[in-house]
N, C-alpha and C positions, 0 to 999 in steps of 0.2 A: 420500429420507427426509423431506425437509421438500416440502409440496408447494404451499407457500404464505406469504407475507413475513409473514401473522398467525402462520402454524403457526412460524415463525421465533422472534419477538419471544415467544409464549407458551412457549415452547422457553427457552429463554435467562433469563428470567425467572425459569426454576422452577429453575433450576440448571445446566442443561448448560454442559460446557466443551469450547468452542472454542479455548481459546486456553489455553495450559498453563504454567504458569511451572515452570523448573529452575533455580533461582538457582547451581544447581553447574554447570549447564552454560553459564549465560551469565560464569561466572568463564574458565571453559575456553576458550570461545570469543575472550572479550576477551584473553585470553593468545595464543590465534593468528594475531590480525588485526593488520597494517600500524599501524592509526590505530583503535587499541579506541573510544577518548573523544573526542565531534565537538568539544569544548572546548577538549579539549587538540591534535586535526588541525587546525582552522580557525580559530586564535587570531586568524589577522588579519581573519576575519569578524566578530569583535565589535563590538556595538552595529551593526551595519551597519542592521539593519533596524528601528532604532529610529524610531518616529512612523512607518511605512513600510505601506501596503498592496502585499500580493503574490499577484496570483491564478496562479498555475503551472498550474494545469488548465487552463486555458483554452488555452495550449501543444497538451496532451494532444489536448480537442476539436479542434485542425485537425486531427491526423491520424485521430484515434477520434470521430467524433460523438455514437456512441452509447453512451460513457462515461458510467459509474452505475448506471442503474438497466437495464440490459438484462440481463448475467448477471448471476443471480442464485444464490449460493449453495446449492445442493441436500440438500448433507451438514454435517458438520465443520468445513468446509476454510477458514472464515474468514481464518485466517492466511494461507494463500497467496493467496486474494483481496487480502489487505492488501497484503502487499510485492509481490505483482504490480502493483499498481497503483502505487504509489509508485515502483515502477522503471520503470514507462511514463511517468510523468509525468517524471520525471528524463532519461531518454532524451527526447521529445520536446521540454524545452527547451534538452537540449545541440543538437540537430537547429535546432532557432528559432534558437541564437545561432553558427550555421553550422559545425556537426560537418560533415564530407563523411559521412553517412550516413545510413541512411531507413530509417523508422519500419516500413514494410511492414504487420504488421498487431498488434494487442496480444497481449502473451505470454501462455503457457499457464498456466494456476491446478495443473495434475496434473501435471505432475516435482514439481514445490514439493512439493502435498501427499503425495503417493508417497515422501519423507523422511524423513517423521516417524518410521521405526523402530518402529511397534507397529502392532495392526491392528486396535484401539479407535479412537473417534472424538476430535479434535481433534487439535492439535501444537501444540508447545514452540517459540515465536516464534524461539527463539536457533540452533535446529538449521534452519528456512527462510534465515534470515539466511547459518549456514554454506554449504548447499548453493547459494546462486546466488552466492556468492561464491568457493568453494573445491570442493569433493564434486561440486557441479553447473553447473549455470549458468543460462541461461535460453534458454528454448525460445519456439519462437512458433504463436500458434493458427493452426495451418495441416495440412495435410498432409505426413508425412515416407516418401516411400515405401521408403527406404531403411531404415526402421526398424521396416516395416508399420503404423504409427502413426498415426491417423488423430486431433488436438487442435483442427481447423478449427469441430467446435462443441462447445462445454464440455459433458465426460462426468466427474461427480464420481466415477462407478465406477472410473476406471481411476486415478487417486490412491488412491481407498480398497485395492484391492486390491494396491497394490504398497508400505503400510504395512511389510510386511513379508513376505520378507528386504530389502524397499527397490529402488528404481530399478533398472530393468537396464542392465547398465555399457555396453551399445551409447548409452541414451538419453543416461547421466551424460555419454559421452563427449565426445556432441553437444551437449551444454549448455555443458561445458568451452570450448565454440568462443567463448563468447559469454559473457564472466561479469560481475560486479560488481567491479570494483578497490579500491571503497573501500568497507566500512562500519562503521560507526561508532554508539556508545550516545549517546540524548540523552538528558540528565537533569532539564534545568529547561527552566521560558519562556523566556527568554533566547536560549538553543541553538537551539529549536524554531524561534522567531520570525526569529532569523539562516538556518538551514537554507535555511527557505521563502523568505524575503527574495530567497536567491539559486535559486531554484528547485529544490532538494531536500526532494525530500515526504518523510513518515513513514510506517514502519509501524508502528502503537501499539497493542500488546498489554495490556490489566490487566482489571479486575472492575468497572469503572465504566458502569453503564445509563443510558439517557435515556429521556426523554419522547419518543412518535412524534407529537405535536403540538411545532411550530415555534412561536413568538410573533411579534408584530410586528417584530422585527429581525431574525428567521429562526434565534432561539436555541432549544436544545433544552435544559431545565431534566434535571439531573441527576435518574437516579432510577430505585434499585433498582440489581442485579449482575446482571452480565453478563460472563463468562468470556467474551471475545470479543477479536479484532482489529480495526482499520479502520483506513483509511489518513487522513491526515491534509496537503491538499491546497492550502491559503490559511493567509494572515496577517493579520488587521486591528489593525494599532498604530496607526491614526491618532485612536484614543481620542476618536471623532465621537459612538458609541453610549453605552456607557462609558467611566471613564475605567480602562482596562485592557485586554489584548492576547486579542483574540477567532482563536481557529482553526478552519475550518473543514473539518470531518470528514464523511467520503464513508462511507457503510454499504455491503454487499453483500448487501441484501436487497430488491434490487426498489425499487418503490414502496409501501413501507411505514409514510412517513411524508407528513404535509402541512403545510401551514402556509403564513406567509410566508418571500417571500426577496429576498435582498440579495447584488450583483454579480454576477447572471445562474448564482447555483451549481446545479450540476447537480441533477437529484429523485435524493432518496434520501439526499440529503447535508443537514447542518444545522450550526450554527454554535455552538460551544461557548466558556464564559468562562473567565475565569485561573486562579481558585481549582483550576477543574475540572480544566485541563490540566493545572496542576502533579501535585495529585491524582494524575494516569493517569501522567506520566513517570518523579515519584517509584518507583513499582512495577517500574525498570528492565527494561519491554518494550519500549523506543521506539526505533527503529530507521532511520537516515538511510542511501543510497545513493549512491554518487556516480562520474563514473571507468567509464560502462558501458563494456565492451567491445561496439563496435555493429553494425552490421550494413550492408554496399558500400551508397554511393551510386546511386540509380537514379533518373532524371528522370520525376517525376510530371507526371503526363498536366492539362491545364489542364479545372481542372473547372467551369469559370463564375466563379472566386471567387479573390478576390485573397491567399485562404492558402493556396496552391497552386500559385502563381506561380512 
C-alpha cells in the first residue's frame, strides 16, 4: 500500500488511521490485566529517573543493529510496529542486566497486526496490548516450519489478511509460549520518564503529528494529526537543552526524516518536548511492557566486538 516514507507521512497527514482508539475497550482491558496503571504497579519507581538520561535502545542495537529505519511499515500496521519494538527494547535490556536468555532475532509485526478483529486498515492500540499479553504472545521474525509460516522477512500481507476471523489458534498458541507478563497504561511524564529510567520503552498511540525536519537538538516541532503509533525508546531529564523532560520517539517509517542528532539515536527517530508528551499520554494510548516471558539461553558466537562477549 504504502510504497514510500513520503507516500507515508502524505498518507497520514490527510487523515488515515493507523492507530484507532476504543476508550470501551481499553476500560476492558484495564479490568483484565495484573497491574492496569504503571503508577499504581511501580510505585517504588517514582521520581527514580528524575534529572536522569536513559538510552534503552541502545541495549536493543547490540543485538538488532539495524533497528529503525530498516522495516518499514508497508500498510496499517503502525501499532504493531510500535509495541513490537518497545518489547524488543525491554527484552534486550532484561538480557544486558543478565536474564539467562537470548534475543535470537526481533519479533514479528504480523501476529500483532492479525488481531486487530476487522479487515479495514489500522488497529485499536489496547486489543495489540491484549494479545501479546493474554490471546497471543510474541512471535519472532524467523521461520516456523511447523506452522508453515514463513515471518524471517516482514509480509504486511499476512497481518492484513488474518484481520479477520483473526490469528489462527496454531499461531495464537505458539505465541502463548512466550508472552508479556506485565502491562501496564502510562498517563503522564512522570510515569514515562520512570518507565524508560529503568528501561521499559513505550508504545504510544494518539493523533499527535510532527515535523519530518529535526532542529539542532534533534527535536521534531509538533504538527498536524496523525492517527498513528510509535514507540517511545530514551529519556532526557537532565534538563541540559531545556529545562523539561525530552523523549525520544522511534517512527516506522524508514528514513523519512532528517535533521540533527543527539546520543547516537537511531534515523528515523527524533526527539520530542513535555508539553508534547503529556499531550500524546493524556489520550490513554501509551503502553509499558515488562516481565517478558523470553526465550533459552544460547552462547553468541564472538563477533569482534566487545557486546557480544
Amino acid at each position: 500500500m504504502f510504497k514510500s516514507p513520503r507516500a507515508l507521512l502524505k498518507t497520514y497527514r490527510l487523515g488515515f488511521e493507523g492507530a484507532l482508539c476504543d476508550p470501551v475497550d481499553v476500560d476492558r482491558l484495564l479490568g483484565e490485566l495484573p497491574h492496569p496503571l504503571f503508577g499504581a504497579a511501580a510505585w517504588g519507581l517514582e521520581e527514580s529517573g528524575d534529572g536522569k538520561l536513559s538510552l534503552p535502545f541502545k541495549s536493543l542495537l547490540k543485538f538488532d543493529p539495524e533497528f529503525g529505519p530498516l522495516e518499514r511499515q508497508t500498510t496499517g500496521d503502525c501499532v504493531s510496529h510500535a509495541v513490537r519494538n518497545a518489547i524488543d527494547i525491554t527484552r534486550s535490556v532484561e538480557i544486558d542486566n543478565g536474564e539467562a536468555e537470548s534475543f535470537i532475532v526481533r519479533g514479528a509485526t504480523e501476529p500483532i497486526y492479525g488481531s486487530r478483529e476487522h479487515v479495514g486498515q489500522g488497529m485499536h492500540c489496547s486489543k495489540a496490548a491484549r494479545f501479546v499479553h493474554s490471546t497471543g504472545g510474541i512471535l519472532l521474525r524467523q521461520k516456523y516450519p511447523e506452522l508453515d509460516l514463513d515471518f524471517s522477512i516482514y509480509n504486511s500481507e499476512i497481518g492484513t489478511k488474518w484481520g479477520r476471523p483473526g490469528v489462527p489458534k496454531n499461531v495464537r498458541e505458539e505465541g502463548q509460549k512466550h508472552q508479556v507478563q506485565t502491562v501496564s497504561l502510562v498517563t503522564t511524564v512522570k510515569e514515562a520518564r520512570d518507565a524508560l529510567f529503568h528501561g521499559y520503552a513505550l508504545a504510544v498511540c494518539s493523533d499527535q503529528g510532527f515535523s519530518s525536519k529535526r532542529d539542532k537538538n534533534g527535536i521534531a516541532k509538533a504538527s498536524g494529526t496523525w492517527h498513528h503509533a510509535m514507540c517511545w525508546c530514551a529519556v532526557d531529564d537532565t534538563r541540559e537543552v531545556f529545562k523539561e523532560t525530552l523523549f525520544l520517539v522511534q517512527n516506522s517509517w524508514g528514513l523519512w526524516n532528517s535533521g540533527e542528532k543527539r546520543h547516537d539515536q537511531p534515523d528515523g527517530s527524533f526527539w520530542i518536548r513535555e508539553r508534547v508528551a503529556q499531550k500524546m499520554l493524556g489520550q490513554r494510548g501509551a503502553w509499558v511492557f515488562s516481565n517478558v516471558d523470553g526465550f533459552p539461553a544460547r552462547t553468541l558466537p564472538d563477533y569482534g566486538t566487545s557486546d557480544f562477549l
